[in-house]
C-alpha positions in Angstrom: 0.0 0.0 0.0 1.7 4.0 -0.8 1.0 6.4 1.1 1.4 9.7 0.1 4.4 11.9 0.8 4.2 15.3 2.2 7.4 17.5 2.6 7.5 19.3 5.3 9.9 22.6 5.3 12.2 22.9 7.7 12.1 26.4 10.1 15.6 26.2 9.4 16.2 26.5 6.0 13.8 29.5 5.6 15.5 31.1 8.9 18.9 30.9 6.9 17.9 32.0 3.5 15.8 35.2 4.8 19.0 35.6 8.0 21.0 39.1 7.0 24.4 38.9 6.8 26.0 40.3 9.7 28.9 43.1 9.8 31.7 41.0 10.6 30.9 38.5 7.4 30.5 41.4 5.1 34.1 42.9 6.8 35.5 39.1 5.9 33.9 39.1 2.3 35.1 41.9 1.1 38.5 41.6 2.7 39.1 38.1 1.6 38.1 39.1 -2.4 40.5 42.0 -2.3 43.3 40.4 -0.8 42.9 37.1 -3.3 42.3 39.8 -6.3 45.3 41.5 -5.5 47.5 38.5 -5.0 46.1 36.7 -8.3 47.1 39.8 -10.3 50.3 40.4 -9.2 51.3 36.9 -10.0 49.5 37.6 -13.2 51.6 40.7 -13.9 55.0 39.7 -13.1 54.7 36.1 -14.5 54.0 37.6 -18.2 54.6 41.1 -18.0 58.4 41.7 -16.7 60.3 44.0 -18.2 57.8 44.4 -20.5 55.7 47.8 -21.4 52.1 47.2 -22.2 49.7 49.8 -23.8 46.2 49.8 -22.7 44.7 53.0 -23.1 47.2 54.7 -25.1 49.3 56.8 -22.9 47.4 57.4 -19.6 46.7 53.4 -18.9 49.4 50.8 -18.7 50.9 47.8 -17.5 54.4 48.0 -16.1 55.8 46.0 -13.6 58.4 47.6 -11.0 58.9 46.4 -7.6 58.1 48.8 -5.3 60.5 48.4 -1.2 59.4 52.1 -0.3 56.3 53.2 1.2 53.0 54.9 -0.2 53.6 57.3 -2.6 57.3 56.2 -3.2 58.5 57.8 0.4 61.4 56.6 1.6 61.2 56.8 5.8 64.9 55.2 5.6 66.5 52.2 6.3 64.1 50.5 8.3 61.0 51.2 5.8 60.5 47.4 4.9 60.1 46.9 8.6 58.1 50.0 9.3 55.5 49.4 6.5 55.3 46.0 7.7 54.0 47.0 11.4 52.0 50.2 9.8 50.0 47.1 7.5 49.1 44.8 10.4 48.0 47.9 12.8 45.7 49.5 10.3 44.2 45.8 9.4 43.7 45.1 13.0 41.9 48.6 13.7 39.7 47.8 10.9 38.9 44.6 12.4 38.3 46.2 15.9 35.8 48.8 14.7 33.8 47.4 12.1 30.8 45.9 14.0 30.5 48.9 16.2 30.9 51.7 13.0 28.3 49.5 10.9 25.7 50.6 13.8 25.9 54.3 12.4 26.4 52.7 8.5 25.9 49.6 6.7 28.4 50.3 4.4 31.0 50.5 7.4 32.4 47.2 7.1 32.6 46.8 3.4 34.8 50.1 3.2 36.9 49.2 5.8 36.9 45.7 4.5 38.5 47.3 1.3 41.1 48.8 3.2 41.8 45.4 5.3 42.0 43.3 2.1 44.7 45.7 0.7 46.7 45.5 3.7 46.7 41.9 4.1 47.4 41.6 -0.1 50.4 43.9 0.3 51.5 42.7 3.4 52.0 39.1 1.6 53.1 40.8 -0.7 56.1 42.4 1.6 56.9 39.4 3.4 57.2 36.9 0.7 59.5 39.3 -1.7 62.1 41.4 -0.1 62.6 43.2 -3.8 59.5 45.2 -3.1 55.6 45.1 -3.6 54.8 44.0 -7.1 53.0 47.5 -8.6 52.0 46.7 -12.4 49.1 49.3 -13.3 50.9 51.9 -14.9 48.9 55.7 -14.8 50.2 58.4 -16.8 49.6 62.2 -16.2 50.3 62.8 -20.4 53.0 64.6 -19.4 56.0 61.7 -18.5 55.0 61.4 -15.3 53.8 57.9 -14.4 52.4 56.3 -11.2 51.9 52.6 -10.8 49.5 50.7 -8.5 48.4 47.4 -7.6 45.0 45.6 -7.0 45.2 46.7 -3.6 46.2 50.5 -3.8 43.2 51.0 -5.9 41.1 49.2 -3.2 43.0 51.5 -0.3 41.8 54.9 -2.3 38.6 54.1 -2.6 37.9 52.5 1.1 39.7 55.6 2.2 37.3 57.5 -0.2 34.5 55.8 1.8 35.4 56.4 5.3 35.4 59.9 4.5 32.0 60.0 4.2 31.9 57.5 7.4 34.1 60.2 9.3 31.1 62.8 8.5 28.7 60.3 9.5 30.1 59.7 12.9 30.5 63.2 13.6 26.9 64.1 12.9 26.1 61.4 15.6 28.3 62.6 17.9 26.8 66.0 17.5 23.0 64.9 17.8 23.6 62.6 21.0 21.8 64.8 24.1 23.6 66.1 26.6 24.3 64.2 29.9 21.3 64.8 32.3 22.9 64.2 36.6 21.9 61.4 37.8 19.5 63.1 40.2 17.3 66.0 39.2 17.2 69.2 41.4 13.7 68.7 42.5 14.5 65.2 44.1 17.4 67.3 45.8 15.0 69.9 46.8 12.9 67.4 48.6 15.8 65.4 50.4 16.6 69.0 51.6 13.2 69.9 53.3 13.0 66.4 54.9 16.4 66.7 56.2 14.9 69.9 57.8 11.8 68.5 58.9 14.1 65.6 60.8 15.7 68.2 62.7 13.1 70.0 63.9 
């Protein structure tokens, strides 16, 4: 004899497909595809671009791989800059970690734009450790006039969370500046009333 089937949902599977994803996994996400991206490419570049020059949009967009040892923008802070850029990496990605479940309170973009500048970090940082010749930069930008500046994966990811905590920074402030003013713990009319008892006792 059949007897018919009947499928019951599970609670659970509708709790996980309608569950939001929470600061922290977004802060991961974003991190984790940045750092990969940025890894991936470099490989990319210096495995069949070195000591090449590659044309992409004529003069202003390029690929050219140099190896960067110096710090943002080129600056030298002498000779303990490997070391120095090293510690700078793993403090900013750990202060990103630290406030990005309490900043995505005031905005839900909080922990992807500090994500961005996590995953750059950690990409470079790999990056710093595993080739003492300098960061791979391969993404060549020129001003039309000679001057060229060349970025990675990961720089382009640092500008533009950096770009977004701007915006972040003004949000925070504008909380700050709309939180009420600290009331004392006991209002003057209570105090007004302990008085006159106090009075009343002596009497």
């Amino acid at each position: 004899m059949l007897f018919p089937s009947f499928a019951v949902p599970s609670p659970f599977a509708s709790r996980r497909s309608t569950a939001p994803i929470t600061g922290g996994a977004s802060f991961a996400v974003m991190a984790g595809l940045v750092a990969y991206g940025d890894l991936v490419t470099k490989w990319l570049a210096v495995t069949l671009w070195s000591g090449e020059s590659q044309p992409l949009f004529g003069r202003m967009v390029g690929i050219e791989v140099v190896h960067n040892p110096l710090s943002a923008f080129s600056v030298s802070i002498g000779p303990l800059t490997r070391e120095i850029n090293i510690a700078a990496t793993v403090v900013a990605v750990l202060l990103s970690m630290a406030v990005s479940s309490r900043l995505a309170r005031l905005d839900r973009g909080a922990p992807e734009s500090l994500g961005l500048i996590a995953g750059a970090g950690i990409g470079n940082l790999v990056s710093m450790i595993g080739n003492a010749s300098g960061v791979p930069d391969f993404l060549a930008l020129g001003d039309g006039r000679g001057g060229v500046l060349v970025l990675n994966v990961a720089d382009v990811a640092a500008y533009i969370g950096i770009a977004c905590c701007l915006r972040l920074m003004f949000i925070v402030l504008r909380a700050a500046r709309s939180r009420p003013p600290l009331t004392p713990s006991e209002p003057d009319d209570s105090r007004a009333a302990a008085a006159s008892g106090t009075a009343i006792a002596q009497r």
